[in-house]
SEFIMI-89479 format. One record per residue (C-alpha): residue in one letter; residue number from 0; y, x, z. Coordinates in nm, 3 decimals, padded with zeros to 5 digits. Each point is the difference from the previous one (the first is absolute). Layout:
BEGIN
+---+-----+---------+---------+---------+
: r :   k :      py :      px :      pz :
+---+-----+---------+---------+---------+
: A : NUM :       Y :       X :       Z :
...
+---+-----+---------+---------+---------+
// end
This chain:
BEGIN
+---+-----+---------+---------+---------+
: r :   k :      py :      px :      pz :
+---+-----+---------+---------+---------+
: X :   0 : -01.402 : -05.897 :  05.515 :
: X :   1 : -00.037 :  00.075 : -00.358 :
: X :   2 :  00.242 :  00.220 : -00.232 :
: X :   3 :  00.107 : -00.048 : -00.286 :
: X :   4 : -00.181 :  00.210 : -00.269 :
: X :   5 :  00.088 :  00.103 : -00.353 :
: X :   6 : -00.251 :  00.088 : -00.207 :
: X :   7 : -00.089 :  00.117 : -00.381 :
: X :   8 : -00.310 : -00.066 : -00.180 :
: X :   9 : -00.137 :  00.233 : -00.181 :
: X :  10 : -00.199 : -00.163 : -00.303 :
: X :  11 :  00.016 : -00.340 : -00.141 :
: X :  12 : -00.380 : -00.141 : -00.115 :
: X :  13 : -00.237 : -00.260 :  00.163 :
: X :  14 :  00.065 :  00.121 :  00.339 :
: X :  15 :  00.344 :  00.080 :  00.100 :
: X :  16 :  00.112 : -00.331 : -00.221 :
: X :  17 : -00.215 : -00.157 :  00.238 :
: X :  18 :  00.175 :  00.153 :  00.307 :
: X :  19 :  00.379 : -00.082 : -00.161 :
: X :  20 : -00.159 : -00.379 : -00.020 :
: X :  21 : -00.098 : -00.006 :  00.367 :
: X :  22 :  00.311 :  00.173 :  00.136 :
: X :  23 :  00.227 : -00.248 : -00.200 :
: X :  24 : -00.223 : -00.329 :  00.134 :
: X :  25 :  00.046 :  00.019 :  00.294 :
: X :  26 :  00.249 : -00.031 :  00.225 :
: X :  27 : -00.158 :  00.255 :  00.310 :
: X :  28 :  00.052 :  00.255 : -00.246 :
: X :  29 :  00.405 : -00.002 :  00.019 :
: X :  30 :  00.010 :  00.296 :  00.159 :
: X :  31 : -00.207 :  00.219 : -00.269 :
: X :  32 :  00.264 :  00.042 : -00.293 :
: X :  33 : -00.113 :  00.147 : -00.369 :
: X :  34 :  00.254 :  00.218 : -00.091 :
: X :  35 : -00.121 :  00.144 : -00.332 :
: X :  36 : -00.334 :  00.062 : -00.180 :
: X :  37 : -00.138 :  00.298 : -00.183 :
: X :  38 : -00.183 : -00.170 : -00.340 :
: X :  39 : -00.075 :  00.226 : -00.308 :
: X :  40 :  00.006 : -00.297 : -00.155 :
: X :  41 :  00.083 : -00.413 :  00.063 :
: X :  42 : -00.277 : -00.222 :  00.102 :
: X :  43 : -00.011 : -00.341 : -00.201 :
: X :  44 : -00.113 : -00.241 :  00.290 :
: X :  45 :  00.292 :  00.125 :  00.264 :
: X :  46 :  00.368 : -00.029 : -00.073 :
: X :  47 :  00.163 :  00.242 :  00.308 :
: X :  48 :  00.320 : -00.152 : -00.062 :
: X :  49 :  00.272 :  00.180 :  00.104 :
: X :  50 : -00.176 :  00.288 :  00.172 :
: X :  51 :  00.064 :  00.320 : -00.119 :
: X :  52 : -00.265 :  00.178 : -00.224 :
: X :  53 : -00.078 :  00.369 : -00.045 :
: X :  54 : -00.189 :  00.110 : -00.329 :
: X :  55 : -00.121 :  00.292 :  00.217 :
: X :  56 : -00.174 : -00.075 :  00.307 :
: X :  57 :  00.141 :  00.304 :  00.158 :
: X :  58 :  00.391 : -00.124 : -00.024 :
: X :  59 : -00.087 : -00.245 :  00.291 :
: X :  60 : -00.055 :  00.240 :  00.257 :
: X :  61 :  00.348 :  00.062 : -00.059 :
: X :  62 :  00.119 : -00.321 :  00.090 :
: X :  63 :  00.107 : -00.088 :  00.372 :
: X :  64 : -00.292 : -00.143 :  00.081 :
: X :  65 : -00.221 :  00.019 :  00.315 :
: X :  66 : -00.376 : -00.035 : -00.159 :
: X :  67 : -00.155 :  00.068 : -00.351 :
: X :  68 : -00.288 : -00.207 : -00.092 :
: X :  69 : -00.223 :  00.162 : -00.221 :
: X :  70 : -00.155 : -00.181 : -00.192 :
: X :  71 : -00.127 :  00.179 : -00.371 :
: X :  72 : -00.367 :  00.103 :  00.065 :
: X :  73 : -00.146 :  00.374 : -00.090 :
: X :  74 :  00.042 :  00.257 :  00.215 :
: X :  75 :  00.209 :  00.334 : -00.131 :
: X :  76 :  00.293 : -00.205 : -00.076 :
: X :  77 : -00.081 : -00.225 :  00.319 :
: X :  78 :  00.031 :  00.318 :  00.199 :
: X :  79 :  00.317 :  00.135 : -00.153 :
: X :  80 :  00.181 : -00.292 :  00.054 :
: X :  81 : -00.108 : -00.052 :  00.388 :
: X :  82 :  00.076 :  00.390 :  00.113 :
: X :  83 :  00.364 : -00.066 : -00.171 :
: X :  84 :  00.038 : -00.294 :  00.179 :
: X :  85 : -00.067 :  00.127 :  00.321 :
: X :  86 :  00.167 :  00.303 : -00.022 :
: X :  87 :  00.292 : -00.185 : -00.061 :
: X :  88 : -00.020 : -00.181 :  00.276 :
: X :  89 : -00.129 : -00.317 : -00.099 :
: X :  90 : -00.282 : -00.232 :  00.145 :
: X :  91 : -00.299 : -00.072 : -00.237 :
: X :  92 : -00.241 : -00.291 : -00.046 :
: X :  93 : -00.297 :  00.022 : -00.258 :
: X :  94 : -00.310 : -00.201 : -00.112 :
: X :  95 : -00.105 :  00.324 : -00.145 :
: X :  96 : -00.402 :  00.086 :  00.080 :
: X :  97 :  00.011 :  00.278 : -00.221 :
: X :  98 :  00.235 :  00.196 :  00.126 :
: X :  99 : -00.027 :  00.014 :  00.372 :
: X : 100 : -00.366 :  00.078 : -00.087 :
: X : 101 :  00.088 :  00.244 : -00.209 :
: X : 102 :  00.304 :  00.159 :  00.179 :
: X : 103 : -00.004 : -00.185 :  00.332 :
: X : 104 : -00.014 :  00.313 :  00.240 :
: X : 105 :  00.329 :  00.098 : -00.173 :
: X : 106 :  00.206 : -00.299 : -00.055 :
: X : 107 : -00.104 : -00.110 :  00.377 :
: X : 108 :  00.092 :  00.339 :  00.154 :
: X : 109 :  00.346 :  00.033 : -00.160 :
: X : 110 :  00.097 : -00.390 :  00.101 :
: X : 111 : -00.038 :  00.150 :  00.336 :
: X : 112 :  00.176 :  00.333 : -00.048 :
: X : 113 :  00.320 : -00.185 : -00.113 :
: X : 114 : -00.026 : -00.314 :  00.270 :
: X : 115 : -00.082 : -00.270 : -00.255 :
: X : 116 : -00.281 : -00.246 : -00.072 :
: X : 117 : -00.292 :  00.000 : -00.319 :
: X : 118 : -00.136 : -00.367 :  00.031 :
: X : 119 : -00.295 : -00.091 : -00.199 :
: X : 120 : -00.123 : -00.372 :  00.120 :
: X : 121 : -00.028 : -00.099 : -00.316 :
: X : 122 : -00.182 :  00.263 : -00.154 :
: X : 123 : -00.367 : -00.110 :  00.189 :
: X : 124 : -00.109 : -00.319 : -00.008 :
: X : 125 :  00.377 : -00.115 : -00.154 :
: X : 126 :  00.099 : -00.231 :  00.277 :
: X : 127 : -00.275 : -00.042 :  00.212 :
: X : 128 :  00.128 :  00.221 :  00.311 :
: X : 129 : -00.194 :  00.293 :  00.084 :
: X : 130 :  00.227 :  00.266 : -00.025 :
: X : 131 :  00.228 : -00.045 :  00.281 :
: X : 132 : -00.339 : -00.148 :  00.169 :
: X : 133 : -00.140 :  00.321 : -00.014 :
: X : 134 :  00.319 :  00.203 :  00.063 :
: X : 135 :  00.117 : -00.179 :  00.307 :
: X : 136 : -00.140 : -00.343 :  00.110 :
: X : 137 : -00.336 :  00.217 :  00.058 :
: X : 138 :  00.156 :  00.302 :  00.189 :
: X : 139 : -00.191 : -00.085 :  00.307 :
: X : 140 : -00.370 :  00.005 : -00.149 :
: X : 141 : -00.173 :  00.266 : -00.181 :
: X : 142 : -00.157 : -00.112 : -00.339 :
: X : 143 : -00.350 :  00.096 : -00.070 :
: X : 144 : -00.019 : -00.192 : -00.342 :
: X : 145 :  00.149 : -00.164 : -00.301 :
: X : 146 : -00.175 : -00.206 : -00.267 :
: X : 147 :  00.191 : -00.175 : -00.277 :
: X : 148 :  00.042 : -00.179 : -00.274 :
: X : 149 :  00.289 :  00.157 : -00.119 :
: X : 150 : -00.003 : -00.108 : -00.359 :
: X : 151 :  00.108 : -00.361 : -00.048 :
: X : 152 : -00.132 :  00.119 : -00.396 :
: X : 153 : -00.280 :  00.075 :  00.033 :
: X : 154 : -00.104 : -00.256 :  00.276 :
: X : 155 :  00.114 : -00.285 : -00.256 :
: X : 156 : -00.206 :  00.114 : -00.250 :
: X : 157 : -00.317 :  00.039 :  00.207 :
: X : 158 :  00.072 : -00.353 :  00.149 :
: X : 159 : -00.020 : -00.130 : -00.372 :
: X : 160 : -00.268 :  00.204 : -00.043 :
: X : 161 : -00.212 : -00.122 :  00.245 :
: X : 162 :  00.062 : -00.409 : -00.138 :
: X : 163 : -00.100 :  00.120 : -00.356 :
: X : 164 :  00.268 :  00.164 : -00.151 :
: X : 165 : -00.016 :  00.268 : -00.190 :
: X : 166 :  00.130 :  00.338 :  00.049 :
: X : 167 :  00.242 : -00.021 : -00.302 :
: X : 168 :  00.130 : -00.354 :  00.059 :
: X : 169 :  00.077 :  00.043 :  00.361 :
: X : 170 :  00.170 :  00.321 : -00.115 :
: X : 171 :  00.227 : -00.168 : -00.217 :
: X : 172 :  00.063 : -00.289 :  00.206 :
: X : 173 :  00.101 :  00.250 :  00.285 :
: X : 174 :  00.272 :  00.126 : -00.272 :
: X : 175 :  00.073 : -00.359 : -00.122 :
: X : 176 :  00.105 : -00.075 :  00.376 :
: X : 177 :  00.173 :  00.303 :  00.099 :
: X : 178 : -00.246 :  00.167 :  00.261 :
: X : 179 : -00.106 :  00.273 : -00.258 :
: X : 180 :  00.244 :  00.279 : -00.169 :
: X : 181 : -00.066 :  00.026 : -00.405 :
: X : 182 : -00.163 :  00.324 :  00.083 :
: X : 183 : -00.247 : -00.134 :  00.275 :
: X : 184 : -00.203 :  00.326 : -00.004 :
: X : 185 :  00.117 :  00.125 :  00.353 :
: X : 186 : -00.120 : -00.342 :  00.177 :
: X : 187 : -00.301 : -00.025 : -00.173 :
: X : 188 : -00.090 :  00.382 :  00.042 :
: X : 189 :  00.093 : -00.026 :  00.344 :
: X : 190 :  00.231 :  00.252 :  00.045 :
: X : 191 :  00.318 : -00.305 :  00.080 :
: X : 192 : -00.210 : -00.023 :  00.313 :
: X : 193 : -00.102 :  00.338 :  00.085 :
: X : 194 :  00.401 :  00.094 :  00.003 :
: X : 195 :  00.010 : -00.309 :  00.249 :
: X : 196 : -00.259 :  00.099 :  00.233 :
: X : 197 :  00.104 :  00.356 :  00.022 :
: X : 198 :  00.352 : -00.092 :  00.068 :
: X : 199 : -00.160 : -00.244 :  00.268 :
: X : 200 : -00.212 :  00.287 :  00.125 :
: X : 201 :  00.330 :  00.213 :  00.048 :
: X : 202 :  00.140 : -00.223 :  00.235 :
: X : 203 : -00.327 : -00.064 :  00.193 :
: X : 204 : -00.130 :  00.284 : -00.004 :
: X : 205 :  00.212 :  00.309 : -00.076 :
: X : 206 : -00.190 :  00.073 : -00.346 :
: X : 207 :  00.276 :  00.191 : -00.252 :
: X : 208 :  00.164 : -00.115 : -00.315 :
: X : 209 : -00.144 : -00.007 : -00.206 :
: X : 210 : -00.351 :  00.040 :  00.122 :
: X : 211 : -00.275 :  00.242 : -00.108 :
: X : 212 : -00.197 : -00.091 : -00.221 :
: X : 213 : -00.232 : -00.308 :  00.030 :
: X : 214 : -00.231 : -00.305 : -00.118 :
: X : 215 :  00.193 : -00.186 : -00.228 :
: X : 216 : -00.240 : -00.291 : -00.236 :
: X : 217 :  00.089 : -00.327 : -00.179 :
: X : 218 : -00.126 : -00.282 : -00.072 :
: X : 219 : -00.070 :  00.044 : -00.392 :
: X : 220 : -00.415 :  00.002 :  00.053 :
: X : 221 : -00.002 : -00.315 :  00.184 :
: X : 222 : -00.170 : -00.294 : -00.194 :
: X : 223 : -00.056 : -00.379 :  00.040 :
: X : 224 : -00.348 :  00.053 :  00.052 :
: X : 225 :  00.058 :  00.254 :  00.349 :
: X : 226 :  00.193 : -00.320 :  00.145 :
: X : 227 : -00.292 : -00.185 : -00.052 :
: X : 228 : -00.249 :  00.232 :  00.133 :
: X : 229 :  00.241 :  00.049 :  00.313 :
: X : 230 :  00.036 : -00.370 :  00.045 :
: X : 231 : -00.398 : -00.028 :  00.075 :
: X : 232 :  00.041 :  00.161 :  00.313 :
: X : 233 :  00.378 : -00.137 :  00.078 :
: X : 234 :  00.180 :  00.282 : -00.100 :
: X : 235 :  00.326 :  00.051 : -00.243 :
: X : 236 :  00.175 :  00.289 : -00.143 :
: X : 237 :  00.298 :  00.121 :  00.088 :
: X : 238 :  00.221 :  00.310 : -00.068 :
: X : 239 :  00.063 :  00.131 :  00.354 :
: X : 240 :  00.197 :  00.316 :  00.080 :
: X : 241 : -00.067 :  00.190 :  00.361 :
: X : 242 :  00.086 :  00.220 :  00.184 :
: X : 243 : -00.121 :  00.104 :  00.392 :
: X : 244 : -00.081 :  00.234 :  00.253 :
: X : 245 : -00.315 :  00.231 : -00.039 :
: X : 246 :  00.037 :  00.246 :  00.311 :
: X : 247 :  00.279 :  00.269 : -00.107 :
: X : 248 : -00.010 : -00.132 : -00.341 :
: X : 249 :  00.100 : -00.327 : -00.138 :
: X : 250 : -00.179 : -00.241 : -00.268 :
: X : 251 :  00.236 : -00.049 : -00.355 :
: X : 252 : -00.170 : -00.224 : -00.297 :
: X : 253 :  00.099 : -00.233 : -00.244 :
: X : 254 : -00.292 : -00.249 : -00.161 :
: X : 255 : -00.223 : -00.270 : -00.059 :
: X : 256 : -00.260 : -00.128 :  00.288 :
: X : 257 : -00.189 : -00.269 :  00.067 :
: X : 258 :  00.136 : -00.176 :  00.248 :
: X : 259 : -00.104 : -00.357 :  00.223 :
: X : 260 :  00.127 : -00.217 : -00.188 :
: X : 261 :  00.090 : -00.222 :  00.326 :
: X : 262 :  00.155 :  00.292 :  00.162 :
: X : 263 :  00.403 :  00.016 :  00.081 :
: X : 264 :  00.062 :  00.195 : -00.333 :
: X : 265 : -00.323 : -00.126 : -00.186 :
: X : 266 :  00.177 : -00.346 :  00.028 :
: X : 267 :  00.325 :  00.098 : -00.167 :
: X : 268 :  00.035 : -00.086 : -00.382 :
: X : 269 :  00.282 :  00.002 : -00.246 :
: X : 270 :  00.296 :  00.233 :  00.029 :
: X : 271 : -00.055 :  00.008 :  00.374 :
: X : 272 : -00.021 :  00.382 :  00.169 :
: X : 273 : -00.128 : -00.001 :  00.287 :
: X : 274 :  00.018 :  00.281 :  00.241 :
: X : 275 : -00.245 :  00.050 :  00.316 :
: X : 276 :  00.101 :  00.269 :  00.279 :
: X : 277 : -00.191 :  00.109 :  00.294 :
: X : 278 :  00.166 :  00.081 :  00.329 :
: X : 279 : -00.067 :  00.108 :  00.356 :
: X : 280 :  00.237 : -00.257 :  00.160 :
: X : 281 :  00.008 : -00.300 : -00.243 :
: X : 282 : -00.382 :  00.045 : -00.132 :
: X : 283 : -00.027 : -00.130 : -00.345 :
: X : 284 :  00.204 : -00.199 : -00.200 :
: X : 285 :  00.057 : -00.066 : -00.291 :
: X : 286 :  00.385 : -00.089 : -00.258 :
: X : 287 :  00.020 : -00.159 : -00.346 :
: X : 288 :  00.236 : -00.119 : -00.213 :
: X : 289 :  00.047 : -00.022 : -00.361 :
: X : 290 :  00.033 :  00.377 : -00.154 :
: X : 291 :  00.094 : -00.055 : -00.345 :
: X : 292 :  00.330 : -00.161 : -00.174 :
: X : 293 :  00.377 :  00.045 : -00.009 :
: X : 294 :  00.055 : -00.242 :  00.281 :
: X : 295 : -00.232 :  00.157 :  00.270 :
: X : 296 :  00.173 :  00.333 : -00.077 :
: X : 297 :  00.336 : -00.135 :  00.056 :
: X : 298 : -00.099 : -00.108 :  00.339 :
: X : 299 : -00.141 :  00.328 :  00.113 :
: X : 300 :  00.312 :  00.176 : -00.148 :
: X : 301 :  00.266 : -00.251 :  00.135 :
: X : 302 : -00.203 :  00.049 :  00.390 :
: X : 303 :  00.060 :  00.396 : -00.079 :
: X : 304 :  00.401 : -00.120 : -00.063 :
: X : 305 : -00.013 : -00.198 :  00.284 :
: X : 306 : -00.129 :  00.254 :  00.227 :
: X : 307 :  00.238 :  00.274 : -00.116 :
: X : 308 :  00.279 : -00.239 :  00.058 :
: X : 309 : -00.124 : -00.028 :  00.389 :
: X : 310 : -00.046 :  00.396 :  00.039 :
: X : 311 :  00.288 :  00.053 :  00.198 :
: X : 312 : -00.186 : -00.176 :  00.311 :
: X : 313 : -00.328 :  00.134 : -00.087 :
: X : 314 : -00.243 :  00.205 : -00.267 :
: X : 315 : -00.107 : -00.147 : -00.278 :
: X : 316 : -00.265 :  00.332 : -00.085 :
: X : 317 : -00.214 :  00.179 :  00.209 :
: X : 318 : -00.085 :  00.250 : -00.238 :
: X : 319 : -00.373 :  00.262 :  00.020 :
: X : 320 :  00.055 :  00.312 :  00.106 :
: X : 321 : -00.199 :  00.172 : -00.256 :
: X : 322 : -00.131 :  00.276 :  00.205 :
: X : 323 : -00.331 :  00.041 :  00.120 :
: X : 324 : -00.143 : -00.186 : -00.291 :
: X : 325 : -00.351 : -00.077 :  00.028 :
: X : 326 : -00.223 :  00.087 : -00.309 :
: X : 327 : -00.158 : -00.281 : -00.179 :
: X : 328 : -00.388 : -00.053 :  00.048 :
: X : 329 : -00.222 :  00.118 : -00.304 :
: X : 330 : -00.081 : -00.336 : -00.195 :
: X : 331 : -00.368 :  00.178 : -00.057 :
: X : 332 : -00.048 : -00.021 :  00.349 :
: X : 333 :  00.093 : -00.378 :  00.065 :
: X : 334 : -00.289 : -00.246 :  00.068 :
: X : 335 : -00.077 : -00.326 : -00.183 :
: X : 336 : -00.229 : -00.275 : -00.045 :
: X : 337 : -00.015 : -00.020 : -00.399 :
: X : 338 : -00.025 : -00.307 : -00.265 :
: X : 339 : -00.163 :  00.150 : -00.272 :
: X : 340 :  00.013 : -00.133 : -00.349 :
: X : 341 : -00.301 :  00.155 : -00.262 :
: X : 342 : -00.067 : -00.083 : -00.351 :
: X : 343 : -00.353 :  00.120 : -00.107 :
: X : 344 : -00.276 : -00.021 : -00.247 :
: X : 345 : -00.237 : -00.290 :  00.015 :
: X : 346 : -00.304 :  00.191 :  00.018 :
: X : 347 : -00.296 :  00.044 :  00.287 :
: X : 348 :  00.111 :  00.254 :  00.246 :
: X : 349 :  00.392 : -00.016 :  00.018 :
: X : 350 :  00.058 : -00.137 :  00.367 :
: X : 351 : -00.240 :  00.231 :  00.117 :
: X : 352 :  00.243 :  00.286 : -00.153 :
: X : 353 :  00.271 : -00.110 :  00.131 :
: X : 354 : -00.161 :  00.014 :  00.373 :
: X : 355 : -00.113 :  00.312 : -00.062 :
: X : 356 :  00.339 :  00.138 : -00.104 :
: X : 357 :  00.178 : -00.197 :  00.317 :
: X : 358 : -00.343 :  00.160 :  00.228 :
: X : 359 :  00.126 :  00.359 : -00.146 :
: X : 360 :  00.312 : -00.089 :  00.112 :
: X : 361 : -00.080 : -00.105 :  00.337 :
: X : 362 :  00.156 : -00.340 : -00.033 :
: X : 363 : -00.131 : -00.309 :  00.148 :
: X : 364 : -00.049 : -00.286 : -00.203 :
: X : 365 :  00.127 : -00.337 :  00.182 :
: X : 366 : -00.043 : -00.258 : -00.269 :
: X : 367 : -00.109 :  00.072 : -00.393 :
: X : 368 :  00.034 : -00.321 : -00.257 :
: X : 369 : -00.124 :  00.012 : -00.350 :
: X : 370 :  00.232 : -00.231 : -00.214 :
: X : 371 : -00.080 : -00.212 : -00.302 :
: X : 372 :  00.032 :  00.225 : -00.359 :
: X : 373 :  00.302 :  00.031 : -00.149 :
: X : 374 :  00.115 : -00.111 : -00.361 :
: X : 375 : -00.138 :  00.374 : -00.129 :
: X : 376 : -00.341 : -00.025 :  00.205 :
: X : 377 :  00.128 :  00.219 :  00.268 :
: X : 378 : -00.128 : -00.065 :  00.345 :
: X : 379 :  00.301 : -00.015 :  00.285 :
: X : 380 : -00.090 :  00.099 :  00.322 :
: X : 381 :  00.215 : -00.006 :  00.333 :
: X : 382 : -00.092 :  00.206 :  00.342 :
: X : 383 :  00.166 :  00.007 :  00.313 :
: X : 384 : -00.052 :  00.260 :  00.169 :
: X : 385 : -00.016 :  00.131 :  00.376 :
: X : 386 :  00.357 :  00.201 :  00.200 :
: X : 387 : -00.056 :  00.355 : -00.247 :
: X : 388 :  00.264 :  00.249 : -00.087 :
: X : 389 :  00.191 :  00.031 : -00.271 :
: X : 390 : -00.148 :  00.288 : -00.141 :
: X : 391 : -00.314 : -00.114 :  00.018 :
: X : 392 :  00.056 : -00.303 : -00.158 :
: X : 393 :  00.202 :  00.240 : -00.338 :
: X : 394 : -00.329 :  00.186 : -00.005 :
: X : 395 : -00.186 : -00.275 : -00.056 :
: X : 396 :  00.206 : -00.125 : -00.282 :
: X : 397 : -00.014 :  00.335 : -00.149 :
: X : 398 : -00.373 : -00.021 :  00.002 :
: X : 399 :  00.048 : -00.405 : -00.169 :
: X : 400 :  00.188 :  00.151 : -00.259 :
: X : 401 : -00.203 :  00.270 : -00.092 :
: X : 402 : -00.351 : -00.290 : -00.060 :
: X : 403 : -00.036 : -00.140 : -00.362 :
: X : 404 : -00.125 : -00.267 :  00.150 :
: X : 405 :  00.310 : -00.090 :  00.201 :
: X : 406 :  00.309 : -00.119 : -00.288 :
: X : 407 :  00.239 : -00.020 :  00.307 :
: X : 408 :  00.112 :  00.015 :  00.369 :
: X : 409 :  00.281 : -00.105 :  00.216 :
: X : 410 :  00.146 : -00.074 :  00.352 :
: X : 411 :  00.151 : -00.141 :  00.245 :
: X : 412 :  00.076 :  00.098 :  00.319 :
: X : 413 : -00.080 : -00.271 :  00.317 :
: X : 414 :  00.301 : -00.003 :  00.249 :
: X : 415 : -00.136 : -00.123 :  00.327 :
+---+-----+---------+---------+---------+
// end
């Protein structure tokens, strides 16, 4: 049996206009009533009506309401505005990734001191579920990984990317449709998905919010011409986020691999995350759904509503219990298999360098392609190389960088 819930939004942009859309369309929403709306300021594509609206976002928590939906990004203002709510005694819903990465440990342990609910579907993935997933659908297994695609950004551009698009017009078109904020820097930098996969890692894991410090790396080095090297030996490149179980310790990482490109999450393309998860009951399987616009938001906010309106028969949040929090492996110490991208002189005596420096190294060379020259007579040339560690694979391009006759090095990690 549902109940009736009254609820003020807190913001009024692309998102929550979206949500006041889907709540007035349809009719299995009757029981989810909008009583007022905090807005600094009036949004010109959604006409509220006759719902009451608050200049300051913190009247509404004064309003008899039963859930605030926060919904204005950032995270000091984010935070203020959830503690008041709960402390006086009302329910809150956010899309927020920011802030329960940032101040998760908190906001999560006072819901619980004062008997009320933080629900965040909607702020990984937007409405593909995994939250609740994680939380309770999965109580029964224990998780040994996660691997996403947790920016529907980023994936769109690298999808464009990889059909001959350029990094700047797949940009734009990502803002043109809506997937990508003016200020894209967090999704392409990959922090948007680092906050996901640590909040992801909380609830699988037991990892703290926010977490200690880890690899976070975007996807501004990747070119045209690394899709077409990885497509020789049917790869693609994806940003992927993980996190897992090393022993006592736990994996956390946010960037670009190499991926199969026929694999589960190789195969997904547009705005699509995708989200793999290990278990001991259920094995492997993998969720995906579209993780970028107004409209998949709405849906993972609206199942939060829903849920909250059923929590008198049972929990909607089984929250981590932030104790015992395992430390996060050293990235150093993390083993790949490496793409490796070099641009050197054209001279006698180059590739043999560049062996020597990866035989310093100890790193085994798998495969090592000389390309045609480049517009400015530089010579290209891609190696894959053997399972190394990370730190052997920095010293190396240390020792790259330091060679006159080496203009440049990059890479990518493989994810097998």
């Amino acid at each position: 049996m549902n109940h009736n819930l009254k609820i003020g939004i807190c913001g009024w942009g692309n998102v929550a206009t979206g949500l006041f859309e889907q709540l007035n369309k349809s009719p299995k929403n009757q029981s989810l009533e909008i009583v007022c709306i905090g807005a600094r300021r009036d949004n010109p594509i959604c006409d509220p009506g006759e719902i009451k609206v608050h200049r300051d976002i913190f009247d509404v928590i004064d309003e008899e309401i039963d859930v605030v939906i926060e919904l204005i990004g950032g995270t000091e203002t984010a935070r203020e505005l959830i503690s008041k709510a709960l402390n006086a005694g009302k329910h809150v819903i956010t899309a927020n990734k920011a802030v329960l990465y940032e101040h998760g440990n908190e906001l999560l342990k006072l819901a619980n001191q004062k008997n009320l609910y933080l629900l965040f579907e909607a702020a990984v993935a937007a409405g593909t579920p995994i939250i609740k997933m994680l939380s309770n659908d999965l109580g029964a297994n224990q998780v040994s990984k996660i691997s996403g695609m947790l920016n529907g950004t980023t994936n769109y551009i690298l999808s464009n990317m990889e059909n001959g698009v350029s990094f700047e017009v797949a940009l734009e078109e990502a803002k043109d449709r809506g997937y990508a904020e003016p200020d894209p820097s967090l999704d392409i930098n990959g922090t948007d998905a680092a906050h996901k996969i640590g909040i992801l890692a909380s609830l699988a894991l037991n990892s703290n919010l926010p977490a200690d410090k880890f690899h976070i790396e975007g996807i501004e080095n990747i070119s045209a011409a690394d899709f077409k090297y990885a497509d020789e030996f049917d790869l693609t490149i994806k940003h992927l986020a993980v996190t897992k179980k090393a022993g006592a310790q736990i994996e956390l990482r946010s960037h670009p691999v190499l991926i199969d490109k026929n694999s589960s999450l190789g195969g997904l393309s547009g705005v699509r995350n995708g989200i793999q998860i290990n278990t001991d009951l259920l094995g492997e399987f993998l969720i995906a759904g579209s993780g970028a616009g107004r409209e998949s938001t709405a849906s993972g906010l609206i199942s939060d509503l829903i849920a909250l309106s059923k929590h008198v028969e049972s929990s909607p949040m089984n929250y981590p219990e932030f104790k015992d929090i395992p430390q996060i492996k050293p990235f150093e110490s993390l083993d790949f298999s490496y793409y490796v991208y070099l641009e050197v002189q054209d001279q006698a005596g180059v590739l043999a360098l560049v062996s020597q420096i990866f035989s310093e190294n100890q790193i085994s060379i798998d495969k090592i392609l000389q390309k045609d020259h480049l517009a400015d007579g530089k010579v290209p040339v891609v190696v894959f190389t053997d399972l190394i560690k990370e730190s052997q694979m920095q010293k190396a391009l240390k020792n790259f960088s330091e060679q006159s006759e080496i203009y440049f090095s990059k890479i990518i990690r493989i994810e097998n």
